[in-house]
MMTF fields as JSON, N, C-alpha, C and O atoms, coordinates in Angstrom:
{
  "mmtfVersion": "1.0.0",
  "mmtfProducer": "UNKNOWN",
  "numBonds": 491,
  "numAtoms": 492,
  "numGroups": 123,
  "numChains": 1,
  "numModels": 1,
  "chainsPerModel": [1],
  "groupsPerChain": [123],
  "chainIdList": ["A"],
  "bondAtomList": [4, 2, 8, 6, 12, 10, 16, 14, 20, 18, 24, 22, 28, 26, 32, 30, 36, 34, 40, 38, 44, 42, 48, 46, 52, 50, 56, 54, 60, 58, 64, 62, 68, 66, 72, 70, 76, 74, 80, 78, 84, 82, 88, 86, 92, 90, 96, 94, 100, 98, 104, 102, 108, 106, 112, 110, 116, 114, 120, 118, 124, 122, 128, 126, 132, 130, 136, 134, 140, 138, 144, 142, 148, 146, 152, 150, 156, 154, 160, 158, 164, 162, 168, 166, 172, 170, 176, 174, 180, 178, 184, 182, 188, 186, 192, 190, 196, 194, 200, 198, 204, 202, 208, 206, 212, 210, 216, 214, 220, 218, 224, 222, 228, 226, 232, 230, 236, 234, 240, 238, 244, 242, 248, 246, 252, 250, 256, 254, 260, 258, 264, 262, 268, 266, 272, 270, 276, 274, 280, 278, 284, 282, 288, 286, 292, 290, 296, 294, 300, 298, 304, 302, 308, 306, 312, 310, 316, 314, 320, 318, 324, 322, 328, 326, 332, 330, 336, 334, 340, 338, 344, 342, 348, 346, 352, 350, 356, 354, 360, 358, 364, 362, 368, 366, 372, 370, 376, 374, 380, 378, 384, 382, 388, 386, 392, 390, 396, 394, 400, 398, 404, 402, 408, 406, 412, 410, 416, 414, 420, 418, 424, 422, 428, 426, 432, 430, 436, 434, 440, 438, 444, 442, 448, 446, 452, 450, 456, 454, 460, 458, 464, 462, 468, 466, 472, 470, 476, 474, 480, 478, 484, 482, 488, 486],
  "bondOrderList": [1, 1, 1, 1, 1, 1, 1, 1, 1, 1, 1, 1, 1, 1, 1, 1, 1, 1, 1, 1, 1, 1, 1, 1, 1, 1, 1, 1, 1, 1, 1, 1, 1, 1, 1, 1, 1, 1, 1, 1, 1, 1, 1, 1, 1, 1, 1, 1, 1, 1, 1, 1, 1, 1, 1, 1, 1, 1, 1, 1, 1, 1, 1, 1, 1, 1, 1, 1, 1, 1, 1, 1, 1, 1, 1, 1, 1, 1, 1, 1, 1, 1, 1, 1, 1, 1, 1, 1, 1, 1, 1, 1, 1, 1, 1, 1, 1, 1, 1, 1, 1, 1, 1, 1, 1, 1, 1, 1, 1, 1, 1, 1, 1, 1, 1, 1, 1, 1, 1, 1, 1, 1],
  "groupList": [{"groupName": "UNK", "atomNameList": ["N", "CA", "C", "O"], "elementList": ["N", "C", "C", "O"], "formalChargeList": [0, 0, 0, 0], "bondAtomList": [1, 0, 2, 1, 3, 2], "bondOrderList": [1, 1, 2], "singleLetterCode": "X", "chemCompType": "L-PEPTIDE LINKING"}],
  "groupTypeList": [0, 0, 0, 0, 0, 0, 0, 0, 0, 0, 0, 0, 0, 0, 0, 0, 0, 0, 0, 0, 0, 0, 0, 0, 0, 0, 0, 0, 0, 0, 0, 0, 0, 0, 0, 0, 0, 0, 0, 0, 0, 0, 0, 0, 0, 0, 0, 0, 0, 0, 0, 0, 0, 0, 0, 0, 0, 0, 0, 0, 0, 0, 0, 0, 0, 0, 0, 0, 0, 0, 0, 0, 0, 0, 0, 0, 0, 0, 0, 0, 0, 0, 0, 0, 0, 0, 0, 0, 0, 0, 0, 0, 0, 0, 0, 0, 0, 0, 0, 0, 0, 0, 0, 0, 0, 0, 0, 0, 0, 0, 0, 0, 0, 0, 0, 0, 0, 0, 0, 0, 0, 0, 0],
  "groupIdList": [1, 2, 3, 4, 5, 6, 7, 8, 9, 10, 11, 12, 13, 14, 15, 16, 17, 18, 19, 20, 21, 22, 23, 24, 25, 26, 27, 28, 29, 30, 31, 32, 33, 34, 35, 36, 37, 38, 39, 40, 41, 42, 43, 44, 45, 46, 47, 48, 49, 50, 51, 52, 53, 54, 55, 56, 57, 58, 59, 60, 61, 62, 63, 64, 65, 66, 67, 68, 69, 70, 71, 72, 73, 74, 75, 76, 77, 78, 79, 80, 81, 82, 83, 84, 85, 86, 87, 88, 89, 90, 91, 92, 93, 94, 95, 96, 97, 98, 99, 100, 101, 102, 103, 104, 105, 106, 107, 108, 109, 110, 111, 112, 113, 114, 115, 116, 117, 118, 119, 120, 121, 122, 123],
  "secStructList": [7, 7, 7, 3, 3, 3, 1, 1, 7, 7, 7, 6, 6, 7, 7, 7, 2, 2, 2, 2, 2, 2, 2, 2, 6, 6, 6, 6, 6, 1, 7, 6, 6, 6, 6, 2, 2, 2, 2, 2, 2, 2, 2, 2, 2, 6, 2, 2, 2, 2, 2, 2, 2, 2, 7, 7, 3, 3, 3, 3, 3, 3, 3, 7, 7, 7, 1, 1, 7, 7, 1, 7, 7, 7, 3, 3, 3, 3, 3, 3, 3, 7, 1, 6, 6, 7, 7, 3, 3, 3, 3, 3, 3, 3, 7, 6, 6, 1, 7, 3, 3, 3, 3, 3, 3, 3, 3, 3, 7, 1, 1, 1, 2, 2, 2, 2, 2, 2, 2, 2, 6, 7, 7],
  "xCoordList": [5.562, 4.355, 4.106, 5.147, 3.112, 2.46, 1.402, 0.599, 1.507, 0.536, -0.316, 0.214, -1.715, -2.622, -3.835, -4.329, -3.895, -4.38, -5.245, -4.846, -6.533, -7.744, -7.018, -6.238, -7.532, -6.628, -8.383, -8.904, -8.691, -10.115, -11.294, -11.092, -12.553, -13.701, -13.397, -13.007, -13.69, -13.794, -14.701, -14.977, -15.296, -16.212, -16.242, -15.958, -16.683, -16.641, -16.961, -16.99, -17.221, -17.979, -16.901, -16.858, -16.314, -14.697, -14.414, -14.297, -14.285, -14.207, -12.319, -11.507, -12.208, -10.584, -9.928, -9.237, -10.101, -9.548, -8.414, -8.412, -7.157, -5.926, -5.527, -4.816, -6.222, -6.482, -7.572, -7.626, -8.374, -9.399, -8.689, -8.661, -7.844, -6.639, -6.232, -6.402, -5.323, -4.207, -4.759, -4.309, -5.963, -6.39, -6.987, -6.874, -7.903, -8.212, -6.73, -6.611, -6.017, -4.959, -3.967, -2.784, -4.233, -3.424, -4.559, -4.187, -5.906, -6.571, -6.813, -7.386, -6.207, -6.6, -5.222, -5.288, -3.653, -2.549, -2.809, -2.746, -3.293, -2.844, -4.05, -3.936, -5.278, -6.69, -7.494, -6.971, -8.629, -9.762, -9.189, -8.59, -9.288, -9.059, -7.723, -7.651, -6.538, -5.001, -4.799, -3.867, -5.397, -5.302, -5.051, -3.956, -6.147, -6.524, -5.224, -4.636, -4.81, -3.507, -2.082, -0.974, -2.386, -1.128, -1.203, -0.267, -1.762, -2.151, -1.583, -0.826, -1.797, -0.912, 0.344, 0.944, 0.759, 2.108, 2.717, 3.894, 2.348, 2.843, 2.837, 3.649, 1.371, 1.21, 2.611, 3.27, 3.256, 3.573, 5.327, 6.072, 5.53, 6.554, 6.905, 7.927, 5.77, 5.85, 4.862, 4.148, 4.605, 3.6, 3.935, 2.969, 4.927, 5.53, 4.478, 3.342, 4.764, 4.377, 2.391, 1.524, 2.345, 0.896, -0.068, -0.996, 0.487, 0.024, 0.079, -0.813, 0.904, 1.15, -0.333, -1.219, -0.544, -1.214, -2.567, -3.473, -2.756, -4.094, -4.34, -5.38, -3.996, -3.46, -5.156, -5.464, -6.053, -6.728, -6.502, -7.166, -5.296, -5.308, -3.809, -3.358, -3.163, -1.505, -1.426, -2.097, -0.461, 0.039, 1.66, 2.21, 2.137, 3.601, 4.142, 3.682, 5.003, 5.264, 6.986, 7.222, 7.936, 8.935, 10.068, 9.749, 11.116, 12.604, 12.478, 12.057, 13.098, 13.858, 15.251, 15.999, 15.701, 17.373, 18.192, 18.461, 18.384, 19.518, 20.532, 20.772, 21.268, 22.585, 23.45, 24.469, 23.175, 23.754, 23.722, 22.829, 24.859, 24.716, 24.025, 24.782, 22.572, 22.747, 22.275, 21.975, 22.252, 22.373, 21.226, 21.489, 19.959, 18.436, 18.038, 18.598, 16.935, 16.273, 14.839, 14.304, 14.652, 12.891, 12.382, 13.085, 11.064, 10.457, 9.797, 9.646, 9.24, 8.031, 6.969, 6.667, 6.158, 4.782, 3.719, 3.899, 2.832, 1.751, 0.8, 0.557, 0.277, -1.185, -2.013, -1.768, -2.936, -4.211, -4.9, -5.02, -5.263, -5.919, -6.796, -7.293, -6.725, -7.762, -7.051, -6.777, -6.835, -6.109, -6.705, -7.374, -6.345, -7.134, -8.213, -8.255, -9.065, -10.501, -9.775, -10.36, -8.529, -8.495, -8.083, -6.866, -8.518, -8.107, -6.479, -6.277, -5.514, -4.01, -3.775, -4.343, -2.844, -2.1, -0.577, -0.085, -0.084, 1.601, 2.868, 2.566, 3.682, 5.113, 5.329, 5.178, 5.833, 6.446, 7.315, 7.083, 8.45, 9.404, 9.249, 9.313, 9.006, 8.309, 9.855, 10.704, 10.098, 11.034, 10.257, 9.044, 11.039, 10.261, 9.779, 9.609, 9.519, 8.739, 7.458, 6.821, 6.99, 6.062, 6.269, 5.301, 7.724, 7.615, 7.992, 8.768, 7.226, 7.742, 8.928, 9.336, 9.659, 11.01, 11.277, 12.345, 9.969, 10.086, 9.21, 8.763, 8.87, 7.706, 8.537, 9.439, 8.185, 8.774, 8.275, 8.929, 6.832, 5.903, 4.613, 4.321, 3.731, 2.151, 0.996, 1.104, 0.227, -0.667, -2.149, -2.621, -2.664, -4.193, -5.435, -5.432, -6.362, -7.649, -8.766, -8.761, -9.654, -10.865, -12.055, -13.217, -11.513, -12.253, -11.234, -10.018, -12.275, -11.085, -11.071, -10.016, -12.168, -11.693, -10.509, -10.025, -10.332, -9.25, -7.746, -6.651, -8.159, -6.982, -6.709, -5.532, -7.53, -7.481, -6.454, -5.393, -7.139, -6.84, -5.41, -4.731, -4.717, -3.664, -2.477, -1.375, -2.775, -1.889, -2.078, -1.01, -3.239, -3.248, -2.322, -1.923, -2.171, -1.256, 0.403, 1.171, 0.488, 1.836, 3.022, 2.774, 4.232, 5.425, 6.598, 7.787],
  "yCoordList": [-9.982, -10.417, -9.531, -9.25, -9.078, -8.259, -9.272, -9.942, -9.266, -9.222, -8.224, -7.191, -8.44, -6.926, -8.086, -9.204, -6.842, -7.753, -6.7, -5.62, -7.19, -6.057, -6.048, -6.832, -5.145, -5.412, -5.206, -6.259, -4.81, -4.107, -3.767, -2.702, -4.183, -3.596, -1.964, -1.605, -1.215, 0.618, 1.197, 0.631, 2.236, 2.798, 4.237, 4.414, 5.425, 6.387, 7.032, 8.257, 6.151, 6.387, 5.93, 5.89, 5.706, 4.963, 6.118, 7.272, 5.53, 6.663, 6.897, 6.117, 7.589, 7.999, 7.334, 8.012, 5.854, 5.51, 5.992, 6.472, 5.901, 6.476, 7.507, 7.669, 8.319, 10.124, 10.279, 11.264, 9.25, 9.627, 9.069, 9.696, 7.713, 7.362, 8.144, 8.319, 8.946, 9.899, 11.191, 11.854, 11.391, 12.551, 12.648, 13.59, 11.143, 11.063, 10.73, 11.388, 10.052, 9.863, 11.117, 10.935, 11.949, 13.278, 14.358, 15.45, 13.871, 15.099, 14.51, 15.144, 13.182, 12.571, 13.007, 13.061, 13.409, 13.802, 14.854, 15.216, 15.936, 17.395, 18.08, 19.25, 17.51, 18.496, 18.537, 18.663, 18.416, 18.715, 19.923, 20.706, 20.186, 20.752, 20.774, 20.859, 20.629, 20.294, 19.249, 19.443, 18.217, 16.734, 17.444, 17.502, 17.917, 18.323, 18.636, 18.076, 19.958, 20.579, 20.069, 20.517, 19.075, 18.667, 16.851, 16.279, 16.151, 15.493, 15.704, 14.824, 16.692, 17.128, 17.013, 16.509, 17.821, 17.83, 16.72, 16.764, 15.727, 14.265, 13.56, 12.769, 14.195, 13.5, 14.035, 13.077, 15.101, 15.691, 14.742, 14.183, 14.795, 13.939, 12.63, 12.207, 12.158, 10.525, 10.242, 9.266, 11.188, 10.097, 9.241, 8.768, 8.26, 7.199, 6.268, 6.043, 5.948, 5.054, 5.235, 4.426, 6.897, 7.251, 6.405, 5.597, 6.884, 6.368, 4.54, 3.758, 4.372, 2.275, 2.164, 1.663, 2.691, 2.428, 2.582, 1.915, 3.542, 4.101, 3.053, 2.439, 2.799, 1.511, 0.593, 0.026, 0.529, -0.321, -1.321, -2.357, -1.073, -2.307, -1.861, -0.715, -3.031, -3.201, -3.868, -4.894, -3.42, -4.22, -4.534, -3.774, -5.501, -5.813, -5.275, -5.764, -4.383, -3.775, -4.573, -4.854, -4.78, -5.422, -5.022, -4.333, -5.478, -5.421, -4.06, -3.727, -3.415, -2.175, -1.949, -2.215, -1.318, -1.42, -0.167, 0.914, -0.709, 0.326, 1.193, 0.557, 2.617, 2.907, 2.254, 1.781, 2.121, 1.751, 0.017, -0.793, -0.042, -1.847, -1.748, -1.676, -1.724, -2.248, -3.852, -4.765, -3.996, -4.923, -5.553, -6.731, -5.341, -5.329, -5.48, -4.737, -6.492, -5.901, -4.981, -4.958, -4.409, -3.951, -3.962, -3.756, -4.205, -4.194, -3.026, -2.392, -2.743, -1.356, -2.048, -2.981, -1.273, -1.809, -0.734, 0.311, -0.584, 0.573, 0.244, -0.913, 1.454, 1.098, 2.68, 3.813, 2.13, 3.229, 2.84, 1.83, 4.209, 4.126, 5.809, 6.347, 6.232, 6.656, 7.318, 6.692, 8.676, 9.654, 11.02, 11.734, 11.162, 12.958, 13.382, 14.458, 12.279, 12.564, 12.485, 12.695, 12.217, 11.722, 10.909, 10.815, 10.083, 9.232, 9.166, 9.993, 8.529, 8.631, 6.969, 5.899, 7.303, 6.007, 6.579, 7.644, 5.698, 5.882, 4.39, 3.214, 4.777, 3.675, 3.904, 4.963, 2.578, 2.528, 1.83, 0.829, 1.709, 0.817, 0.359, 1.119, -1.208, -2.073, -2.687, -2.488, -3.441, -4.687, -6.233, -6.358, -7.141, -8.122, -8.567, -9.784, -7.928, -8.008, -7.307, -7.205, -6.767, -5.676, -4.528, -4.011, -3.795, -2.317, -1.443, -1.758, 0.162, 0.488, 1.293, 1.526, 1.835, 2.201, 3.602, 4.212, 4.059, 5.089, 5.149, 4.156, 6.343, 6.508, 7.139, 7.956, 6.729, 7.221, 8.364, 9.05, 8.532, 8.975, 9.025, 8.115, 10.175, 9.524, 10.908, 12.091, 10.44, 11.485, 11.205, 10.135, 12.343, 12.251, 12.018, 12.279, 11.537, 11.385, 12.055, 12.693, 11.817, 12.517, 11.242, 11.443, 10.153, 8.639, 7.485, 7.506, 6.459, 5.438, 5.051, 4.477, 5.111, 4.385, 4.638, 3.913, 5.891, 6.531, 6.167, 5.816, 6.387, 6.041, 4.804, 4.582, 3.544, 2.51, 2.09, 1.482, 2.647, 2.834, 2.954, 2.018, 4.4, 4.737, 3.728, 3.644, 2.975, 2.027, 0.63, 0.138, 0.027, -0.83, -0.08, -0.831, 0.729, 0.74, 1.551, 2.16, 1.325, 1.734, 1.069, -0.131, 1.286, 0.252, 1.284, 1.077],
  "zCoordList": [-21.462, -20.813, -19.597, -19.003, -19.134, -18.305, -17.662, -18.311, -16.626, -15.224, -14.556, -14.149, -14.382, -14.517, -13.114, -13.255, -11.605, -10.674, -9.996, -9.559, -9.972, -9.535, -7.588, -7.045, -7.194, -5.43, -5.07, -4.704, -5.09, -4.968, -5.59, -6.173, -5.776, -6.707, -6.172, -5.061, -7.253, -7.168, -7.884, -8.942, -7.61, -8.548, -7.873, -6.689, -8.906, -8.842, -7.523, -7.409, -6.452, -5.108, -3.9, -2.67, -4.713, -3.456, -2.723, -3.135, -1.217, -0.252, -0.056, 0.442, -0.363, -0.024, 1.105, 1.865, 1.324, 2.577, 3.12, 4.253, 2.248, 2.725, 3.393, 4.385, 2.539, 2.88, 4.049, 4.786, 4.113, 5.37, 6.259, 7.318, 6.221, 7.634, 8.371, 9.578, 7.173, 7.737, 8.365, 9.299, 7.526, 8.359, 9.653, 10.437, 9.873, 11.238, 12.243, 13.276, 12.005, 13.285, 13.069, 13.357, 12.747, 12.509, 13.371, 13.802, 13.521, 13.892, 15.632, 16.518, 15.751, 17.087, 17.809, 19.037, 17.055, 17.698, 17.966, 19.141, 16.693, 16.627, 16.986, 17.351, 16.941, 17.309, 15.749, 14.642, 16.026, 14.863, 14.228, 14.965, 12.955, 12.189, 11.082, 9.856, 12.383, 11.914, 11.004, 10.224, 10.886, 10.3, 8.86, 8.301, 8.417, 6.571, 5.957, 5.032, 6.889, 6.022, 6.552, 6.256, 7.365, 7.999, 7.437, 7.997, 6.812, 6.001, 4.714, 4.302, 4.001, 2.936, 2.599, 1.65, 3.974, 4.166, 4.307, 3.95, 4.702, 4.447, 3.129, 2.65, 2.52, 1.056, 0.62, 0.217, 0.554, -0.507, 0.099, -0.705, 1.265, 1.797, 1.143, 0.602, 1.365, 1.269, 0.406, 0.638, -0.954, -2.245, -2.469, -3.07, -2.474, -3.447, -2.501, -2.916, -1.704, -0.08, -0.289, -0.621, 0.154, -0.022, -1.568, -1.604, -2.309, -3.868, -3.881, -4.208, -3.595, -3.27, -2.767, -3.46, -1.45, -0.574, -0.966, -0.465, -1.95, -2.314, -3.612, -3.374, -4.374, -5.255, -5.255, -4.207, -6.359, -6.183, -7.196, -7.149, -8.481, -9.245, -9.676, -9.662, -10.055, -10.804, -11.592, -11.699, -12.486, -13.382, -14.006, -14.803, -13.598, -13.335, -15.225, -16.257, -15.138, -16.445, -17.055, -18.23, -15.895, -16.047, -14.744, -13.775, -14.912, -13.772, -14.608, -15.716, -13.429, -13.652, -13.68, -12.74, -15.063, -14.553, -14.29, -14.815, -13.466, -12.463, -13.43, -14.457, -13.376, -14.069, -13.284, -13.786, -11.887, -10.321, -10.579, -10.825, -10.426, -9.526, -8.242, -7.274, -7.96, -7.007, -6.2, -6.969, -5.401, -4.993, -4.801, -4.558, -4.787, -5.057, -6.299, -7.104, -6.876, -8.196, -7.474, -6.366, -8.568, -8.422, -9.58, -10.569, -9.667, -10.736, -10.483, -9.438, -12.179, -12.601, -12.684, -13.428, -11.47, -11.269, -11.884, -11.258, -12.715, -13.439, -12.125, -11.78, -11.413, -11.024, -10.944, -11.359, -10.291, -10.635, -9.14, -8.447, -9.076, -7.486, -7.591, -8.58, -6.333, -5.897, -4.527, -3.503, -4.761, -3.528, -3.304, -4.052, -2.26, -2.048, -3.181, -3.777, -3.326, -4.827, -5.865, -6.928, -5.911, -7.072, -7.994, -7.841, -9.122, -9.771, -10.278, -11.167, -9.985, -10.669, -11.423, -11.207, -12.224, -12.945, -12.629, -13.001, -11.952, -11.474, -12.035, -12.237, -12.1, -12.2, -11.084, -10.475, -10.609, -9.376, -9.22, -9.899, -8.591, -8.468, -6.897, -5.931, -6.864, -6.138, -6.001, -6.871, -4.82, -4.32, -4.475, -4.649, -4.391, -4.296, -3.013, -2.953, -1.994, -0.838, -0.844, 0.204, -2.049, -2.051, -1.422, -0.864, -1.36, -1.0, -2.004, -2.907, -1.826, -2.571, -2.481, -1.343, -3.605, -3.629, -4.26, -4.213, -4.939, -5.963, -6.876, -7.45, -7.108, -8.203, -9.428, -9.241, -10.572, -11.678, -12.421, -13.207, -12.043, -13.086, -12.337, -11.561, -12.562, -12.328, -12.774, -12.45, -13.37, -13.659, -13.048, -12.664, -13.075, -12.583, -13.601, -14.804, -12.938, -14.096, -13.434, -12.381, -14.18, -13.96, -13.6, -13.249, -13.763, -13.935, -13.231, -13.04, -12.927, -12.997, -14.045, -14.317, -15.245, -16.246, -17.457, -18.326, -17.092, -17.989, -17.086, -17.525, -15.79, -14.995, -15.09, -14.804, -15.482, -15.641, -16.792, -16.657, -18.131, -19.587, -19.63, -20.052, -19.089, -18.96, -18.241, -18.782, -16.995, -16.434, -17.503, -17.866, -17.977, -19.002, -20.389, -21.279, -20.43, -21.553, -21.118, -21.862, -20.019, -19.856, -19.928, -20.048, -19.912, -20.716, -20.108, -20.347]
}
């Protein structure tokens, strides 16, 4: 059984909130211009976190199991969002506090509706 939860109405006109965040309090530390490519450099740091965040719909796919005992479960969460323009469907490994822990996987679209398509059928 799968669980599938809109977070947000979206449409092809969704303004990059995440990516417009980071870039304004990056251009209010470092000076107009710095934010863009110094913005990046964080995406590319911290996507797992970035991608959660950008996240406009999920769908609970199952527990994830560890090779590791560890001492935490997490589940694989599918979602689809909307980052630097563009549409993605990602796995994620979520805690049960809602954080995330790790991305497994994630590709880009050209749509949300394909990006949509793709997290509705992931496993």
């Amino acid at each position: 059984m799968s669980m599938y939860q809109s977070i947000e109405t979206a449409s092809a006109n969704v303004v990059d909130c995440v990516m417009a965040a980071l870039i304004s309090g990056l251009e209010l530390e470092f000076g107009r211009g710095a934010g863009e490519a110094l913005a990046h450099r964080f995406l590319e740091a911290e996507e797992a976190d970035f991608r959660w965040d950008a996240r406009v719909e999920e769908r609970w796919i199952g527990t994830y199991e560890s090779a590791d005992d560890e001492d935490f479960e997490l589940d694989r969460i599918a979602i689809c969002g909307r980052l630097d323009g563009k549409w993605f469907c990602a796995t994620m490994l979520v805690d049960g506090d809602g954080q995330a822990h790790g991305m497994m996987g994630c590709r880009q679209f050209r749509s949300l509706v394909r990006a949509r398509d793709a997290m509705l059928h992931a496993h």
